[in-house]
C-alpha positions in Angstrom: -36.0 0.7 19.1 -35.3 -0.2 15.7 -35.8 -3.9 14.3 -33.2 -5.7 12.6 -33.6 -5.3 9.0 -34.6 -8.0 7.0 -31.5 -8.5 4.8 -28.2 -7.7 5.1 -26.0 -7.0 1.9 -22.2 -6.4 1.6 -23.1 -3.3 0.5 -24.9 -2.3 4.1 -22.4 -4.2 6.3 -19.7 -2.0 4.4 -21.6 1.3 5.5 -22.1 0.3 8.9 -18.5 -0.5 9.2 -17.4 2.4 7.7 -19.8 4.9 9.7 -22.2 3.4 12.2 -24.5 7.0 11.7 -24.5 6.5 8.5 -26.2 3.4 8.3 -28.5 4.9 10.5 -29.5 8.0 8.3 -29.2 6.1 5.2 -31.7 2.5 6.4 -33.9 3.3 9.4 -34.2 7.8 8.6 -34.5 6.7 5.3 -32.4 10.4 4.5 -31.8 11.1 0.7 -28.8 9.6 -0.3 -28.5 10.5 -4.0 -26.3 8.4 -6.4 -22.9 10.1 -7.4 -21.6 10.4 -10.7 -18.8 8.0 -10.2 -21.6 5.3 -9.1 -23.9 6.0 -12.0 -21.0 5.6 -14.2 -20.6 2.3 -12.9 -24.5 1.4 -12.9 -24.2 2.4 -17.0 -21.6 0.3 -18.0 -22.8 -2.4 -15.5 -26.4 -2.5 -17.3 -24.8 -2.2 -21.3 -22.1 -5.4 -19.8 -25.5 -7.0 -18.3 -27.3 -7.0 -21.6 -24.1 -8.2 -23.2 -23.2 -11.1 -21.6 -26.8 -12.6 -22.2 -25.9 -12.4 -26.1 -25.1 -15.7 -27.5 -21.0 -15.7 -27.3 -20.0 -14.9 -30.9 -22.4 -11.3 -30.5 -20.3 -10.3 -27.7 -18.5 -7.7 -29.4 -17.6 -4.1 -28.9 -19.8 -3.1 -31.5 -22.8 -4.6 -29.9 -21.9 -3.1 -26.8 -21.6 0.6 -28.7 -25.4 -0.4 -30.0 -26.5 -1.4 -25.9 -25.4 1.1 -24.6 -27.5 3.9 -27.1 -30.4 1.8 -26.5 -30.1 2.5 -22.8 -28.4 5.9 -22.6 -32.1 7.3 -23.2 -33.2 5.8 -19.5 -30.1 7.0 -17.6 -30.4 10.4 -18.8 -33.9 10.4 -17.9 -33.2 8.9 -14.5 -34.1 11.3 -11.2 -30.3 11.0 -10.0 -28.8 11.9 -13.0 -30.7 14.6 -13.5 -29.9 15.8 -10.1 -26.3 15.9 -11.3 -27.3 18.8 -13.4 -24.4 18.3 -15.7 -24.3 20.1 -19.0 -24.1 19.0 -22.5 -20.0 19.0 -22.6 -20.5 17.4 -19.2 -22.6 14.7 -20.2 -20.9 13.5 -23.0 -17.4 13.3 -20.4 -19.7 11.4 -19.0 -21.0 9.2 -21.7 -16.9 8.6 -22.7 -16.0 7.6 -19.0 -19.0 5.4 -19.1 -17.9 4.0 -22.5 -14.4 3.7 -21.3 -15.2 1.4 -18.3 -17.4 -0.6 -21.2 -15.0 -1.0 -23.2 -11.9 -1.8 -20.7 -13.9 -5.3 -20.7 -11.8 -6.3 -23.4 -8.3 -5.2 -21.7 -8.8 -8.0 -19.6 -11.1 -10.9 -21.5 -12.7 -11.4 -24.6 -16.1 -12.3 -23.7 -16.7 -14.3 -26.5 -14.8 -16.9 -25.1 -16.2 -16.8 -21.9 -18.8 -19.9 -20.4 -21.7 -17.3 -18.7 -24.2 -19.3 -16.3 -25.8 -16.0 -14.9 -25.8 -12.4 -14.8 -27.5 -10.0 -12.2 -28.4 -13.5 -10.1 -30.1 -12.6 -6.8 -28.7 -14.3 -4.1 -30.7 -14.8 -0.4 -29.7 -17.2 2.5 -28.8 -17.6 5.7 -25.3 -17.2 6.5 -24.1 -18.1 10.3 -27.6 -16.9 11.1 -27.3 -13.6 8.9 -30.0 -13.4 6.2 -27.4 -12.1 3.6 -28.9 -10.6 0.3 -26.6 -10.5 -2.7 -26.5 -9.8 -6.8 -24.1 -11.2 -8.7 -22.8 -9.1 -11.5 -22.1 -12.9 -13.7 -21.7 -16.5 -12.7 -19.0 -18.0 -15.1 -18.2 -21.9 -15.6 -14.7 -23.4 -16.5 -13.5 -26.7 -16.6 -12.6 -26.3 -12.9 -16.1 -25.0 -11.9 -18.1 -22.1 -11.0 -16.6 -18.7 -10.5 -17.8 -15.1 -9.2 -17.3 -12.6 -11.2 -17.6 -8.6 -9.7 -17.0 -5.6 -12.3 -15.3 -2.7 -10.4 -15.1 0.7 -12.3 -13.2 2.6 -9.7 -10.0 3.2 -8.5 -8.1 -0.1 -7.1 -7.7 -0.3 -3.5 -3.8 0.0 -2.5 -4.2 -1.9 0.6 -5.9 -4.9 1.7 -7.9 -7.4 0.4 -11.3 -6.6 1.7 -12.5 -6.0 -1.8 -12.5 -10.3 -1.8 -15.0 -10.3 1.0 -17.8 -8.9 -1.6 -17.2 -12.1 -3.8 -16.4 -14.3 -1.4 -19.9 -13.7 0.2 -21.8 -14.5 -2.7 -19.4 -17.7 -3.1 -20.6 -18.8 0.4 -24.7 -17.8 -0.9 -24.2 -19.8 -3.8 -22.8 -22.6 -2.3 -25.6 -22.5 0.3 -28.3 -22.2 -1.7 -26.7 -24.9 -4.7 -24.6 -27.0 -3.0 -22.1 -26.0 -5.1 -19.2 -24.6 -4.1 -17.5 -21.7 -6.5 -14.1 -22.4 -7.1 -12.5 -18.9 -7.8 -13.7 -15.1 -7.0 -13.0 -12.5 -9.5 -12.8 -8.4 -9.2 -12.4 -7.1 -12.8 -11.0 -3.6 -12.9 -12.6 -2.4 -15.8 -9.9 -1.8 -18.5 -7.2 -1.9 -15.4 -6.5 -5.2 -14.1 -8.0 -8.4 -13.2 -7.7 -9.5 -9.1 -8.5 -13.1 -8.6 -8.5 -15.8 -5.4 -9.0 -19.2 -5.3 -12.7 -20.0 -3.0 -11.3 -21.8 0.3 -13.3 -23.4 2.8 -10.9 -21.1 5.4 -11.4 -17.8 3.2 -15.1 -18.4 2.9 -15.2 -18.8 7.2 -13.4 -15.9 7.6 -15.9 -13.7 5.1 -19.1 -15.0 6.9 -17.2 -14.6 10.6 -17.0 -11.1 9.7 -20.5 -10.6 8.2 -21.6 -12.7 11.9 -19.5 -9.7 13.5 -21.1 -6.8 12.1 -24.5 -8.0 12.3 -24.0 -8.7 15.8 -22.7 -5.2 16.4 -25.7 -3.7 14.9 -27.6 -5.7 16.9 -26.3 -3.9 20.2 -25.9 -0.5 18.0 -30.4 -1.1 17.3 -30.8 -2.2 21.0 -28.8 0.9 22.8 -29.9 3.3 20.0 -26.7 4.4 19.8 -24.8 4.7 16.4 -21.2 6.4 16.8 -19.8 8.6 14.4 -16.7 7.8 12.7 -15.2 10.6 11.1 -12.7 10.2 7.9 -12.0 12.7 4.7 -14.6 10.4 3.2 -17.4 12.8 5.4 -16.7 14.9 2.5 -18.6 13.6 0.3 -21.2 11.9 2.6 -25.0 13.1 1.6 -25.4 12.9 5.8 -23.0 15.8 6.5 -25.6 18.2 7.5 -27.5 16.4 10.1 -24.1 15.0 12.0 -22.4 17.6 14.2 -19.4 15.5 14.5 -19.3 15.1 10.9 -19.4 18.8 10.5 -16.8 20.0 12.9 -14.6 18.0 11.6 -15.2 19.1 8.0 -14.8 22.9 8.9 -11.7 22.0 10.7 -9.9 20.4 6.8 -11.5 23.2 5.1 -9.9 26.0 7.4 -7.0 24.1 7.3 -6.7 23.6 3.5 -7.4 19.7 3.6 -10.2 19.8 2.3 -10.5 18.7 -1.3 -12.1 21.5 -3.9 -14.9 19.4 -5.5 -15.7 17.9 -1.8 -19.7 18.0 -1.9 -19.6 19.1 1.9 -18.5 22.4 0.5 -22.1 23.2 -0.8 -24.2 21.6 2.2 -22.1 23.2 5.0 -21.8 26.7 2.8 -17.8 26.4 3.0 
């Protein structure tokens, strides 16, 4: 039997919830699960808007981004994920323009020169409801009204729900644990999109850490049963586990005979499709 791990992130929680093997393969098999090219994307322009918003306010420009991102282009082409992507020169530099694009989309929705940073990347471990929660916050902004979470999204907006909010609202409840100050708004920003915003609630911030209680506790029985189920979605498509999950792959040769699924699904190369 498997211990429980150490720390539990939003980003774990959201796997196990998602796909209770894939946890598994991915934290106690330790499988390969290589970054995608929509991820590193977001990585890039998440390291250049890092670097950016620790200049002093008047350098926060686009140009100074352009001169960032060069400086670290160099160690993301070098880096063992890219690489594996094995994209070619036209191919990189689509990539180096949707990278640049997400950059840049900053500005559709601030100018960052006017913006009060406290911290960027801030690592964030407590104890919430008894879960040891592990967290890094993309920035930490001040207003006259207080602290607020900031998140930078470079994908696709979510049409339903709002459990996008959870992510911020976690590190919310982290930093009011570990400062005693309570955040007083939670920001997603869409990346040259749209900016999503909630006000930090005593109720919203409950209802966030219930749910992180809930998972934890069902990975609890899921690591005392050794039993993980497999939950199957079009999303198996592009999971790096496909090959080692029979339910996974049955139902990925059932879309593909019947035309569902998508052309540039990875499956297609691990299951030979």
């Amino acid at each position: 039997m498997s211990e429980l791990p150490r720390s539990f992130s939003h980003s774990s929680a959201s796997t196990f919830k998602q796909c209770p093997r894939r946890w598994k393969h991915k934290y106690i098999d330790k499988l390969p699960d290589p970054t995608g090219e929509a991820a590193l994307v977001g990585q890039f322009a998440h390291d250049v808007l890092e670097q950016l918003c620790k200049e002093e306010p008047e350098l926060r420009t686009e140009e100074k981004a352009k001169e960032i991102a060069g400086t670290i282009w160099p160690k993301v082409a070098e880096r063992k994920d890219f690489k594996s992507l094995e994209l070619n020169s036209d191919e990189q530099l689509k990539f180096r323009w949707k990278s640049w694009n997400a950059i840049k989309g900053l500005w559709d929705l601030e100018d960052p020169s006017m913006i009060s940073v406290e911290a960027t990347e801030q690592r964030v471990s407590t104890s919430l409801s008894g879960v040891p929660f592990l967290g890094i916050i993309d920035r930490l902004d001040r207003d006259e009204d207080g602290l607020i979470v900031v998140d930078y999204k470079t994908g696709k907006i979510p049409k339903y729900g709002n459990d996008n909010f959870n992510q911020v609202l976690l590190y919310a409840a982290a930093v009011a644990g570990k400062t005693g100050e309570q955040p007083t708004r939670a920001r997603l920003l869409y990346l040259g999109k749209e900016t999503k915003e909630t006000e930090v609630s005593v109720d919203l911030l409950e209802k966030a850490v219930s749910d992180l209680s809930g998972t934890w506790g069902k990975l609890k029985s899921n690591l005392d049963n050794n039993e993980f189920e497999t939950i199957t979605t079009p999303l198996c498509g592009w999971c790096s586990f496909i090959a080692q999950c029979p339910a996974g792959t049955e139902f990925i040769k059932k879309r593909a005979s019947s035309g569902k699924l998508r052309p540039d699904a990875p499956a297609r190369s691990a299951l030979g499709l």
